[in-house]
Structure formats: C-alpha cells, structure tokens
C-alpha positions in Angstrom: -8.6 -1.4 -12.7 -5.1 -1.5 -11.3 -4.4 -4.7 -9.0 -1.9 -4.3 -6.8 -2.5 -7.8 -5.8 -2.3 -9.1 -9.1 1.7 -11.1 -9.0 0.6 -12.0 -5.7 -2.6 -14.1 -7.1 -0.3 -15.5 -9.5 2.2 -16.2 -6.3 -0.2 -18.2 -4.5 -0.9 -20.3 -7.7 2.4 -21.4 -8.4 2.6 -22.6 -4.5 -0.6 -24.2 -5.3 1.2 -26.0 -8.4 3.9 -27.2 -7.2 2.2 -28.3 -4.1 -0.2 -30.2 -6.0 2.9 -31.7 -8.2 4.5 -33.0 -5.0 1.4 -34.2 -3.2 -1.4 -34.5 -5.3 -3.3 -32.2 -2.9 -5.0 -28.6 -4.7 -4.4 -26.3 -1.5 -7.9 -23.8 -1.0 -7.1 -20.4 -0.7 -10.6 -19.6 1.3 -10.0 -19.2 5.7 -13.5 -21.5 6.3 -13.2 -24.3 3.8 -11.1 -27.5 3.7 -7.4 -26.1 3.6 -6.7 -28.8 0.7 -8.7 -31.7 -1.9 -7.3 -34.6 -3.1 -7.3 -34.5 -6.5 -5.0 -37.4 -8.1 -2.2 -39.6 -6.7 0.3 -38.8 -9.0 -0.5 -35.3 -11.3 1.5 -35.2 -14.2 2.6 -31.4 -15.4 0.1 -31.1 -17.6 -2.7 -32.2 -15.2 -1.5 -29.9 -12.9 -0.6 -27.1 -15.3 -4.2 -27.3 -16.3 -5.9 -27.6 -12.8 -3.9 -24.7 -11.3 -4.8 -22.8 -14.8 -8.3 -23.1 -13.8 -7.9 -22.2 -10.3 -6.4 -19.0 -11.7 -9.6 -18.1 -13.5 -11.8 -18.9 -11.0 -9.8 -17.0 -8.2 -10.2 -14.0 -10.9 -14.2 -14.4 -10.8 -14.7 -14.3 -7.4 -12.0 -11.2 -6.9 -14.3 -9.5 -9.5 -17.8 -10.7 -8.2 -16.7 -10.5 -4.3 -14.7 -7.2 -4.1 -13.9 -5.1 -7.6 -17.7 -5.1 -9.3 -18.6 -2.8 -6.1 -15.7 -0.8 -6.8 -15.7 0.1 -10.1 -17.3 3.3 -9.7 -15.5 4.0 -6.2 -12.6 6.5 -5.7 -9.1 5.6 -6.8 -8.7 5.4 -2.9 -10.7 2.4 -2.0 -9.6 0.4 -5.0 -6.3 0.8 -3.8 -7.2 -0.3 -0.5 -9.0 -2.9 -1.6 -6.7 -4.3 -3.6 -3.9 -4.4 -0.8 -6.0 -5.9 1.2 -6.0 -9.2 -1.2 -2.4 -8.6 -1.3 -2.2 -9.1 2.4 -4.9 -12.2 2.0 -2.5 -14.2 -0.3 0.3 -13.5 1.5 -1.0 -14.8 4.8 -2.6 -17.8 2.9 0.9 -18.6 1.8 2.0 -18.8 5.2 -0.4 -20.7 6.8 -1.3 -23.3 4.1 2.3 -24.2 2.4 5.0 -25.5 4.4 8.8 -24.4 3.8 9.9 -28.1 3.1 7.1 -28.6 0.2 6.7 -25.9 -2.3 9.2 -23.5 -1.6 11.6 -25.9 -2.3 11.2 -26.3 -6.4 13.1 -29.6 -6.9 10.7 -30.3 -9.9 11.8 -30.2 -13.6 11.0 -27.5 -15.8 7.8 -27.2 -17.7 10.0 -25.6 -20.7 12.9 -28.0 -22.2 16.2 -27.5 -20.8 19.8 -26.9 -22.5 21.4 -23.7 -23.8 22.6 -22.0 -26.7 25.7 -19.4 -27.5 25.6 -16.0 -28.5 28.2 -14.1 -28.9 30.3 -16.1 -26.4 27.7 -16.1 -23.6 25.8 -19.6 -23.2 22.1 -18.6 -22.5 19.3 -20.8 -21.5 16.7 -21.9 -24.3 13.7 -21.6 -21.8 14.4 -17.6 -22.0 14.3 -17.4 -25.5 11.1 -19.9 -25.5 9.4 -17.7 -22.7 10.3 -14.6 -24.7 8.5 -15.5 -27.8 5.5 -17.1 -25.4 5.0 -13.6 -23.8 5.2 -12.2 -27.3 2.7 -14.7 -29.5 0.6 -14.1 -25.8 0.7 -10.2 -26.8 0.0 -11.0 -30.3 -3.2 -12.8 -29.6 -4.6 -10.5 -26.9 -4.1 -7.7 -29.8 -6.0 -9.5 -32.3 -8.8 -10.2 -29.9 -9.3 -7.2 -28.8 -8.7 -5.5 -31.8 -11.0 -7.7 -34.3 -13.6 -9.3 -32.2 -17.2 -8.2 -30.3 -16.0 -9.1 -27.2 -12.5 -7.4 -27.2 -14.5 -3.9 -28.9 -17.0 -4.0 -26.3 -14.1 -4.3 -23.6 -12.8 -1.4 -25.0 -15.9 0.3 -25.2 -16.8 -0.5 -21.8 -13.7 0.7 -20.4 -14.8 4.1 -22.0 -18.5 4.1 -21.3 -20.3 1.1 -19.7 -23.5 3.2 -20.0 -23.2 3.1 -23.5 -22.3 -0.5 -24.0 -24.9 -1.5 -21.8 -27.4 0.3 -24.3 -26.0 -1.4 -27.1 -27.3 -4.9 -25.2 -23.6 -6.1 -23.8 -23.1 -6.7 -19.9 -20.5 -4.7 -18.0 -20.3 -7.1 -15.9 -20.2 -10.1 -18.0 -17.4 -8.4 -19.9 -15.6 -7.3 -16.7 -15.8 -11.3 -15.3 -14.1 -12.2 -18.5 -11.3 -10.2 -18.7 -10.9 -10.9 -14.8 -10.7 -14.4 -15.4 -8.3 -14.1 -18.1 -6.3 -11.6 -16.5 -5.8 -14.0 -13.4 -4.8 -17.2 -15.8 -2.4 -15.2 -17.2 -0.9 -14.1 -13.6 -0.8 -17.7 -12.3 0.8 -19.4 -15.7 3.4 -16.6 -16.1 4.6 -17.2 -12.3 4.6 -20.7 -12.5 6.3 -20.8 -15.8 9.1 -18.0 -13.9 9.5 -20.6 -10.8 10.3 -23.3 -12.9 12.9 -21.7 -14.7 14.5 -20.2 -12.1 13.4 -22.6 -8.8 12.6 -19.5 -6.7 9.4 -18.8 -5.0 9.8 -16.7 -2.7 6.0 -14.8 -1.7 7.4 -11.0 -0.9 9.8 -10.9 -3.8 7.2 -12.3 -6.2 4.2 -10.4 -5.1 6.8 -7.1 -5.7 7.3 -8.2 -9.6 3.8 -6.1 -9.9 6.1 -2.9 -10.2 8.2 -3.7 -13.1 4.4 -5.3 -14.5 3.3 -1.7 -14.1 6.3 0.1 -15.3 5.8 -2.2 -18.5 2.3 -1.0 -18.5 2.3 2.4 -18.3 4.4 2.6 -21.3 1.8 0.9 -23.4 -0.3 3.3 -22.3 -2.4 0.8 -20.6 -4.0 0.3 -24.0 -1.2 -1.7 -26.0 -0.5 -5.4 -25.5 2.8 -5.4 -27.7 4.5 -2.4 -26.5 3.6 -3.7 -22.7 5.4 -6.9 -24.1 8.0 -5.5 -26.1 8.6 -3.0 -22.7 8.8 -5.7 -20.5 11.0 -7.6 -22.0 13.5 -4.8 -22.6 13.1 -3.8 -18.4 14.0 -7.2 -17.9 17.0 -7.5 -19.8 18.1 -3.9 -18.7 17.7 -5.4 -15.1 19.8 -8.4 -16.0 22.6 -6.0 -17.3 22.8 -3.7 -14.9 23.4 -6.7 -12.4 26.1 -8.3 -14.6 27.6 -4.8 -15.3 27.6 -3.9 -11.7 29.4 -7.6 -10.3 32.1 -7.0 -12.8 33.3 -3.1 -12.5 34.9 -1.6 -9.8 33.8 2.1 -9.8 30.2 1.5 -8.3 31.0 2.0 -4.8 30.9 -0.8 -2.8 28.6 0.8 -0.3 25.5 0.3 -2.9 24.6 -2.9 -2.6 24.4 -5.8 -5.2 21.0 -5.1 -7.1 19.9 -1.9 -6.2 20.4 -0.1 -9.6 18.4 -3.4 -10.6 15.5 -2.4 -8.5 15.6 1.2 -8.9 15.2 0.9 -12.7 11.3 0.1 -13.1 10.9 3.3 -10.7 13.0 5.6 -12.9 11.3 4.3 -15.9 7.7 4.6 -14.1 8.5 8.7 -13.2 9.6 8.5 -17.3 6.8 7.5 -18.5 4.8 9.1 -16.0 6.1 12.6 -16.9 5.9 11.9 -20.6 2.9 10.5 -21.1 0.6 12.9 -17.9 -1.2 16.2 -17.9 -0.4 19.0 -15.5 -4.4 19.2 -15.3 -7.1 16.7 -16.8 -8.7 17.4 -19.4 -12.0 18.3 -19.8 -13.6 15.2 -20.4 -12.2 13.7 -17.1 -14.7 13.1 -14.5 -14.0 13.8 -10.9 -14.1 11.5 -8.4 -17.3 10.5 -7.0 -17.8 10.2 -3.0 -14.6 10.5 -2.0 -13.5 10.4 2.0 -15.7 13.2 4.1 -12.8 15.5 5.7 -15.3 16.8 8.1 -14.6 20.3 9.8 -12.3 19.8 13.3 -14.8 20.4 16.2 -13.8 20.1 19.9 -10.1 19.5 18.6 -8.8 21.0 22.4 -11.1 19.4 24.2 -10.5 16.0 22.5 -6.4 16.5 22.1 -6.8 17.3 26.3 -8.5 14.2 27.2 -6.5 11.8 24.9 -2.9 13.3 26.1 -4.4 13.3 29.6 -5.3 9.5 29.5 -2.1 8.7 27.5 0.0 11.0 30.5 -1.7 8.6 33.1 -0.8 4.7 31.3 2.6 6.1 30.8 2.8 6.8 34.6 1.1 3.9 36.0 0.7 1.4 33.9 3.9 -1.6 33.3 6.3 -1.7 30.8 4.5 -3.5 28.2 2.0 -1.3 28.2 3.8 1.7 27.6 6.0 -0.2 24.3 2.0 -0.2 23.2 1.1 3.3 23.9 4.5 4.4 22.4 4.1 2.2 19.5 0.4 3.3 19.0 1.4 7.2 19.1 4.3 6.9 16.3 1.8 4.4 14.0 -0.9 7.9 14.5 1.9 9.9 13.5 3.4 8.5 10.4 -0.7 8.2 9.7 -1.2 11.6 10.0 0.7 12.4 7.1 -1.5 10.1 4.9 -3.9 12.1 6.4 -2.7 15.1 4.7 -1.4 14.0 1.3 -4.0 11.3 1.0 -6.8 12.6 3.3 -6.6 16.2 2.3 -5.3 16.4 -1.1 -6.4 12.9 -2.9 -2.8 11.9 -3.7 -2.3 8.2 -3.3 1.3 7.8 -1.5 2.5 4.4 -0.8 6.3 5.9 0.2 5.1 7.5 3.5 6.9 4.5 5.2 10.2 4.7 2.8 10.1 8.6 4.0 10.0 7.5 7.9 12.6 5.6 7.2 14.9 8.0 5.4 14.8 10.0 8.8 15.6 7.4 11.2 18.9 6.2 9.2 19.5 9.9 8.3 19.4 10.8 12.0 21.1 7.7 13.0 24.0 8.6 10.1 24.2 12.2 11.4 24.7 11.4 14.9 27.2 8.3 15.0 29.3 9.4 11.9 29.1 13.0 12.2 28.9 13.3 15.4 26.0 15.9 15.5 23.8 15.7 18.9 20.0 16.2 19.6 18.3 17.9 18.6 20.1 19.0 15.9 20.5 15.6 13.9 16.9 15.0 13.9 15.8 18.2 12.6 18.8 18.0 9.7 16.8 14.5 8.8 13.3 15.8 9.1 14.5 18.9 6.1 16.4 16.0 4.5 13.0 13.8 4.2 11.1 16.8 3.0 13.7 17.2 0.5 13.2 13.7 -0.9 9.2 14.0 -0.3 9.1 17.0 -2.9 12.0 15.7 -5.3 9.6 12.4 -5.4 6.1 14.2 -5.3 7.2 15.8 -8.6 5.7 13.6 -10.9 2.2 14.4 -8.9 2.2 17.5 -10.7 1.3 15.5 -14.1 -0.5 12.4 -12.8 -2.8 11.2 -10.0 -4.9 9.1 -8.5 -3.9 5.2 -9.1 -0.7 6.0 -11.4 0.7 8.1 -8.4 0.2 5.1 -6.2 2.1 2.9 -8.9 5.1 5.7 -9.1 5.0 5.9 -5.0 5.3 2.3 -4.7 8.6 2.2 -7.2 9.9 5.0 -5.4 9.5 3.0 -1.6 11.0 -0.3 -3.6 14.1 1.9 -4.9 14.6 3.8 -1.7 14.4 0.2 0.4 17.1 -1.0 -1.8 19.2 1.4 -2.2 19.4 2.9 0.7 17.9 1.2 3.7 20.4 -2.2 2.3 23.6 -0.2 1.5 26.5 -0.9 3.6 27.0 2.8 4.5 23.7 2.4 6.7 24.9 -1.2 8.0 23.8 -3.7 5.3 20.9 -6.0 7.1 23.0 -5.4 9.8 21.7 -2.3 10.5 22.9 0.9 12.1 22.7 1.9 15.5 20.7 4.6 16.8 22.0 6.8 19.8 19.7 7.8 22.8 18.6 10.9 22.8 19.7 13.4 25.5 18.4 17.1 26.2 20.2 19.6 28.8 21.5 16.5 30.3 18.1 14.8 30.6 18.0 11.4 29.1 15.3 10.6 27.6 15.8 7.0 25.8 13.7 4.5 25.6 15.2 1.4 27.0 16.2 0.4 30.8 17.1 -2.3 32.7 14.3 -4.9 34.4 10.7 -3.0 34.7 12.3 0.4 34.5 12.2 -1.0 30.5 10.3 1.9 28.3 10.8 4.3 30.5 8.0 7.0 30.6 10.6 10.1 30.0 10.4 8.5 26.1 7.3 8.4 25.9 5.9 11.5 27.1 8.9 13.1 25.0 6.3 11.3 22.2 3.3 12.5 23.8 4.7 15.9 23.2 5.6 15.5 19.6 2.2 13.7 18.7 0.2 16.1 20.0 1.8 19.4 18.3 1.8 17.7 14.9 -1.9 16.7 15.5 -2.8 20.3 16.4 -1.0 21.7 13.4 -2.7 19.2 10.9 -5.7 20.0 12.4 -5.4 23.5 12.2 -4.0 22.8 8.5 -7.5 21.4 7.4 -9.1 25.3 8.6 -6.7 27.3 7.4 -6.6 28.4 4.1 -3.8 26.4 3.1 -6.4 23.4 4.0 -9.2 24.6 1.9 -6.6 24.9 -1.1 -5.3 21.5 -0.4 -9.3 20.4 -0.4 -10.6 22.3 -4.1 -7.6 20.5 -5.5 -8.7 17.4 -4.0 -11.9 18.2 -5.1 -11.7 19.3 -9.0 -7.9 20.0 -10.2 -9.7 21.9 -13.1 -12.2 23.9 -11.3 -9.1 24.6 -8.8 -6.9 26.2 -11.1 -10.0 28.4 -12.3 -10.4 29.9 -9.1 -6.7 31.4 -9.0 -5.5 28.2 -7.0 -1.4 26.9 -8.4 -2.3 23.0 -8.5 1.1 22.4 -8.9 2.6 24.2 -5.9 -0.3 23.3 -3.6 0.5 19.8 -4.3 4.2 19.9 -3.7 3.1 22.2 -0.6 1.2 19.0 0.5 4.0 16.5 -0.3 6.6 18.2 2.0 4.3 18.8 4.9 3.3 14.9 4.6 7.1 13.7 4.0 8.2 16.1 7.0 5.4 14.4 9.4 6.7 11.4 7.9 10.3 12.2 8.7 9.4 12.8 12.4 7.4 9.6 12.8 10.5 7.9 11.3 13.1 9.7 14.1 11.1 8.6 16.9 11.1 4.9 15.4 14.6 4.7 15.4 15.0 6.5 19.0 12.1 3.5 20.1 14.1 1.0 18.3 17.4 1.9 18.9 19.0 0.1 16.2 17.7 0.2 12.4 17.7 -2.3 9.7 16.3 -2.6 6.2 12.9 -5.1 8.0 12.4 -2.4 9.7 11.3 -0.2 6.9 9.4 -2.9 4.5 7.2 -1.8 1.5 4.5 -4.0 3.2 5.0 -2.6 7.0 4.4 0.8 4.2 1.4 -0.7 2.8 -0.2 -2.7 6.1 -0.1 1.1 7.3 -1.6 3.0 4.5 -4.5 0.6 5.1 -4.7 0.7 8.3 -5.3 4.4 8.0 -8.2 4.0 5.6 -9.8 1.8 8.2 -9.4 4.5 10.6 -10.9 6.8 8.5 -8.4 8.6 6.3 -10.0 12.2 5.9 -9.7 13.0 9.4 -6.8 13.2 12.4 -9.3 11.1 14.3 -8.7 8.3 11.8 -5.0 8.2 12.1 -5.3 8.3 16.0 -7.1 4.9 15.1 -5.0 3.5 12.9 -2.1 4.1 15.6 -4.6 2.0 18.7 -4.8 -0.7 15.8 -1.3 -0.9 14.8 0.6 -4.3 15.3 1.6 -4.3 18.7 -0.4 -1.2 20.0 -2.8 -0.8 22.8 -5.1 -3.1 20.4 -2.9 -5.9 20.9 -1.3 -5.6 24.0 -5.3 -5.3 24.8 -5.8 -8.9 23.6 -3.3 -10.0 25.2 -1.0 -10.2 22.0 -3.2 -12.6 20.1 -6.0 -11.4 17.8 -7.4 -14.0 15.7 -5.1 -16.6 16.5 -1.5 -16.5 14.8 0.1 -13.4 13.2 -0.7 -14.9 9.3 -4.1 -15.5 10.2 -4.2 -12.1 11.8 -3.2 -10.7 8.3 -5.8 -12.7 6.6 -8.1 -11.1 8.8 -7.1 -7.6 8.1 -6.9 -8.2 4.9 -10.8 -9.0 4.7 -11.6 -6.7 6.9 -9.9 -3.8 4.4 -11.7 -5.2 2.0 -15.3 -5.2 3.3 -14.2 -1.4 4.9 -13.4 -0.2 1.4 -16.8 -1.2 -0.1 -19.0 -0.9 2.5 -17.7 2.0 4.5 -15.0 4.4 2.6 -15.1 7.0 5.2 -13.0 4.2 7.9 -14.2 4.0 11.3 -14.4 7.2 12.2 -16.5 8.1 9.3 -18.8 5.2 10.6 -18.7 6.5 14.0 -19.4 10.2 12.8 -22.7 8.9 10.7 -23.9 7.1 13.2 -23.8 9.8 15.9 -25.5 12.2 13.4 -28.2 9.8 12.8 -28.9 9.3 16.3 -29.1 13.0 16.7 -31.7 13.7 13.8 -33.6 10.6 15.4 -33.4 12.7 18.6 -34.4 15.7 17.0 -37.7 13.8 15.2 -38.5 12.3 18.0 -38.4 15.9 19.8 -40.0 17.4 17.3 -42.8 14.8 17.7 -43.5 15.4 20.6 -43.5 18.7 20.3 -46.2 18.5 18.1 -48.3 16.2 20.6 -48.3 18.5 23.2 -48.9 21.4 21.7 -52.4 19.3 20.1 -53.2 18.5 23.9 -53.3 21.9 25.2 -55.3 23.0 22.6 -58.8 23.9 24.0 -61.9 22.4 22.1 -62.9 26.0 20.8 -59.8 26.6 19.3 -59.9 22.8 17.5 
C-alpha cells in the first residue's frame, strides 16, 4: 500500500501533541464524537509523547480496518482515491479542531537536547545529528525484524502471496493491522520530533513531506529499510545545500524563486529512480488489475451533448450573475476532468499533474499575451502545444512504470512545476500575473462587467462552445480505434504489445491528448479569473479534483460532466445556497468520507452507480415482462391442449 495520506496522519498528531502539552486536552480526530478529553492538568513530554504515540497506532488500525482492508485487492485507482480522501479528512480536521493561537504556535522546548557543535567552521545543531542516528538505529531495527523474525517473514510473504501465508496458518489481516499500526507511530513520532526542532507546523507543507518520503522509498525499492534511510537522509541534506548554495550565488537568476531547486529535487530523483529501477512492460508474473472502472460504449452522445448545451444556453441567458460564475465554473471543472478521463479513465495511468498542466496554460497564455504581445487566439493555442509539450516530456517515465508509482512521480512533477514556475517572479511571484480579456473580430468576450451585467453570458457560451467540442472528441476518442488501443493497454500492457499494439507510443499518445485538454481547461481559468497566482493552481485544488472525478465516475465523459456540477462553487453549491455541510473545512471532511466510502463501495463513481442501476431496472422490466408473458400464454391455452 502507498499512503498518500500518510505525513498528513503524522501532521494531525503532532497538532494533537502539542495541543495536549499546552492544554492537557487529547483533540479526537472523528466528526460525531467529543471534539477533545481531558486527559491530565499538566502532561509532561513524556506523558504526552506517549499518549499521542498511541493515538498514532490506533489512528493506523482503524485506517486499515475502516478503509484499506477493503482495498487491498482493488485497482491502483481506488487506493489512490481513497487515500486522498483521508488526506483531505485530516486536513479539514486540522482546521476545525486546532486553533492558530494554540498549536501552531510551538513555543514548547524541544524533546531532543539543545546546543550545537562545529564542523568545518559551520556550527550545526546537535538535535540533527541525534535525529540522524534515530532514523538510522529506527532502520536498523525494522531490518532485523523483518529480516529474522516470524512476524517480519510472514509480512514479507504476505506482501508476495497472502493466499499462501494464509495456508501456512498466519492472518493477512492480523499482519496487515500490525504493520498499519507501526507504520502510523512512526508517522506521528517523526513529525513531532521535526516540529520540535524546527517550531513549524504548518498542515499543507507537512502533509507535502510524503514526496521526498516516497522519493526515499522508491530507491530502496520499497523493500530496504536502510537504503530508504540512508536515501533520505542524503535528499535531505541535498535539499539543505541547494538552498544555501542558491542564497549565496549570484548566477541563478533571480526570477526562480528561493527554494524551488529545493522542491524540484525529490521529483528529479523520483523520475531517476523511476527510470532505473521500471520495466517498459511487466513481467510475466505481474497480475492485471482486477475490476477496474467500466468505460462503457458512448450511447445517445448527440442527443445528451443537445440537451445539456441547450439547458446550459438557457441559465446563461436568463438566469443572474451568480448563477452563471457557477455554470462557468462547473463547465471548466468537466473540462480539466475530461482529461482524467482520458489518461486515467481510458488508459489506467494515474496523473495527479492534470491541475499543474492547466496551470502551465493559463500563465503561458497570460505570459504570451502581456509580454509578447501576441493576441487571441493565437496566444492560447501557442500555450495549449506548450502544455502538450510538457504533458509528454513528463508522461515519459509512464513508459517504464504505472499504476501507484506514476501517481508518486505525477505528484513530484505538480510540486516542482507549482514551485518553480507558478512562484517565480517572471509569472508575478504570489503576486500573480494578469490575464488579458479575450477579444475576437472585435467582439469581446470577457468575463467580468460592471453591477449585474457581472459574468457576462458572451464568456460563457464562448465555454459552452469549447466544452462541448472537447466532449464530442473524447467521446468519439473512446470509439475510435485510437480508443480501443488506449483501452487493451489499459487492459493488459502484455497482451497489448502481443497484438501489434506500441505500449509506449499509445501511452505518450494518451498523455498529450490529456495535457492538451488540460491546457485548455487551464486558458479558460485564467480568462474566468482574470488574474493568476500560484493559489490558484495548488497540488490539493489538483488532487480535490482528481477525486472529484472518480466520484463522478472516472471511465466515462458522463463522470467528468459530474465532477464539474460538484465542483466548489459550481451549480452544486450555488444550488445550496453556498453552504453544504456547514463550513468549508467541514465540507472537506465530508468529501473526504464520502471519497472514501465511493472508492470501496462503488469504484465505477456516480455514473457507474447510475448506469447499474438503470440496467437492473431494465432486466427487472424485462422478467417481469417475460412473466407475464408466460401467464397469458398458460390462460389461453384450451383444456384439450393442457
């Protein structure tokens, strides 16, 4: 398993620690029960060291018993899913139980002893050295364990073959709740140790330490506990470097900004180690993927694409101004979905950049037009082939990996791209960079006005227009027989390349259509916007989408037109009247359940759901027919013939 909620868990249980420290209070992480216990008047570290080191293990047994034991045999997909789902939980927990004047602020002493030593003319903290050799003798002991007792060879067996180890009389999932819970103690006592030596917390940056964690990882293989160590420390005193070497020269240019090279450098180690270490097929012993999303055939699609457009025509017309920001936000959420749709949907490669790509576009397009003075349409189509540029330069390493270790490289690649580029002073800093309306033949067609001509219509059916040719094409994609390529690769990479199919190509094929789509979406964010900045273009805003795309039902353009009415701020909330579920954290709790129940219990999304459903009722139609059928037929039958 792959937990992309796993710095995050150890996130909320340093807030819990310090919290309890301050207050005496253990904060709950569960929506439902008492937000916090009393547990003494005045904890000392160790009693709160210990407490929140329990917490840790027992968060770990329910994640397993609640969410990942129904998972272990799902698609690469819903784990994914589900796990940023728990990512969203704890974040939104964070919010809503912790205040900014308590834990955030660490005014505590360190658990490790303070003071500092010289080497080689540079003073350096003790507590590094001491949480050095901690992660090491950690390493040590988790090698030995697993190495030269029952319990660590099962685990290793039962990573292999839990159909075997079950024979042999051990319990999957007794094995699986172990390393869980040991897994989670080690998540919340490494972040807690890291806040009290540096007396940062903050939740977003924290939960993003999962990539270098990853990056470390991968080059152990996933299998070695020193060389994960040993590789961790060495990204983390490469990251240190780079930021001292880069405050202290002057040829970086000052547009990059101050600890982007520092970011970027567990991606470029990921794609290393990535490329190194993957296949360009899998071997034979690999077993495919097991009830992955239906991508069901595109019926009616003119029918549906006329009513949809027709409806959408009429709100823009009619309806106020805050209804058409909703419709316009809800059509460019379904169209940055529909190219998860394609790469994810289509082809089974897990992308968590799609958002990174979007935004690329918009500041490209921006760039193109202020700087170089380039008009519409021109600027946004020069973005859009710049986007598919990057898509296929950064789908490369999905010719030798897949499934969860393409998420992991995706999501380095969104963090690199977010601080390299969206934060660089040539695109405005967090200042931002202005967008400039767009104008065709004279006819302006930007978004903003003043009073209730605000979000003008021409805008939005200008995105009407857009929306509907890239849904037509994707659907006519999935038909084609670039579709059916896209879906035997999805299917069996091995089979695939039997039948004449280049697995390679057809991925890449799949990674610039997606990145373009992306690219697109991303333009007619910024025209809606009018003014970009690095918040606008978060890895979570990427993430909170992916998964809203699974809920919609990820395998099919139905599912992205979903995820677009249930975007932030689309017709679903402006529906509600801007308030589902009470306050925007508890709103994230709530999706972040909700992902999590969708992923186990339904992994073809809503529209997968819907499609079941309808075919049931049919075939109950049918029986019942059928039945009858029969009856009457036994009624007119005369006695002589009975």
């Amino acid at each position: 398993m792959v937990n992309f909620a796993h710095a995050a868990l150890g996130m909320y249980v340093a807030f819990a620690y310090f919290e309890l420290r301050q207050t005496g209070e253990l904060v709950l992480p569960i929506i439902g029960l008492p937000d916090r216990v009393s547990i003494v008047d005045a904890p000392t570290i160790e009693t709160a060291l210990i407490t929140c080191a329990l917490l840790s293990a027992v968060l770990g047994l329910v994640i397993y018993f609640c969410v990942f034991k129904w998972l272990r045999t799902a698609p690469a997909l819903a784990r994914v899913v589900a796990s940023l789902g728990l990512l969203l939980y704890f974040e939104a927990i964070v919010e809503l139980r912790f205040t900014e004047t308590s834990a955030t602020q660490l005014s505590l002493g360190s658990i490790l002893p303070e003071g500092s030593s010289e080497w080689f003319g540079v003073s350096v903290p003790n507590n590094r050295f001491m949480l050095a050799g901690l992660a090491l003798l950690v390493a040590l002991v988790l090698r030995a364990v697993f190495r030269h007792t029952r319990f660590g060879l099962a685990t290793r067996a039962a990573a292999e073959n839990e159909k075997g180890v079950l024979l042999l009389g051990h319990s999957p999932d007794r094995l699986a709740a172990i390393n869980w819970m040991v897994a989670s103690l080690l998540a919340g006592v490494s972040v807690i140790l890291i806040a009290s030596v540096t007396k940062q917390l903050d939740p977003l940056a924290t939960s993003l330490l999962v990539v270098p964690a990853l990056a470390a990882a991968l080059f152990g293989g996933l299998r070695s506990f020193v060389v994960t160590a040993l590789a961790g420390l060495g990204i983390g005193m490469a990251q240190s470097a780079i930021l001292n070497f880069t405050t202290q020269t002057d040829w970086i240019p000052s547009w990059i900004p101050q600890g982007g090279f520092q970011q970027a450098l567990p991606f470029l180690l990921i794609v290393i180690a990535l490329t190194v270490r993957g296949e360009t097929l899998p071997g034979r012993s690999t077993i495919p993927e097991s009830r992955l999303p239906n991508s069901p055939h595109p019926r009616f699609v003119g029918m549906t694409t006329l009513i949809l457009s027709g409806a959408t025509l009429i709100g823009l017309l009619t309806l106020d101004s805050q209804w058409r920001l909703a419709i316009v936000v809800s059509m460019i959420a379904a169209l940055i979905a529909l190219s998860s749709v394609v790469l994810t949907g289509y082809v089974g490669q897990i992308s968590l950049a799609q958002f990174a790509f979007a935004g690329v576009a918009g500041f490209a397009t921006a760039k193109l037009a202020v700087d170089a003075g380039i008009p519409f349409p021109w600027a946004p189509i020069i973005a859009v082939a710049m986007t598919t540029g990057l898509g296929l330069l950064v789908g490369l390493p999905a010719v030798r990996v897949r499934g969860m270790t393409l998420a992991v490289a995706t999501l380095g690649a969104a963090v690199a791209i977010e601080e390299l580029l969206f934060k660089s002073s040539a695109l405005g800093g967090l200042e931002g960079q202005r967008v400039p309306r767009p104008r065709l033949f004279g006819i302006d067609l930007g978004f903003s006005a003043i009073g209730s001509d605000n979000f003008r219509p021409a805008f939005g059916i200008f995105v009407l227009v857009v929306l509907v040719a890239v849904f037509l094409a994707v659907a006519n994609l999935r038909r084609s027989p670039t579709g059916l390529r896209w879906l035997a690769v999805r299917a069996n990479e091995r089979a695939a390349a039997a039948s004449g199919i280049n697995v390679p190509a057809t991925k890449l094929s799949a990674f610039a259509v997606s990145s373009m789509i992306a690219g697109i979406g991303g333009v007619l964010l910024g025209y809606q916007l009018e003014k970009l900045a690095p918040a606008s273009f978060t890895v979570f805003a990427a993430l909170a989408l992916l998964a809203l795309a699974y809920l919609g039902g990820i395998a099919s353009t139905s599912g992205a037109v979903i995820a677009g009415i249930l975007v932030s701020g689309g017709i679903v909330t402006q529906l509600s009247g801007g308030d589902i579920g009470g306050s925007p954290d508890r709103q994230f709790a709530i999706s972040g359940l909700a992902l999590i129940a969708m992923a186990i219990l339904y992994p073809d999304g809503i529209s997968g759901a819907a499609r079941r459903a309808l075919a049931r009722r049919r075939r109950l139609r049918q029986l019942v027919s059928n039945n009858a059928d029969a009856d009457a037929r036994a009624a007119d039958r005369s006695p002589a013939d009975s």
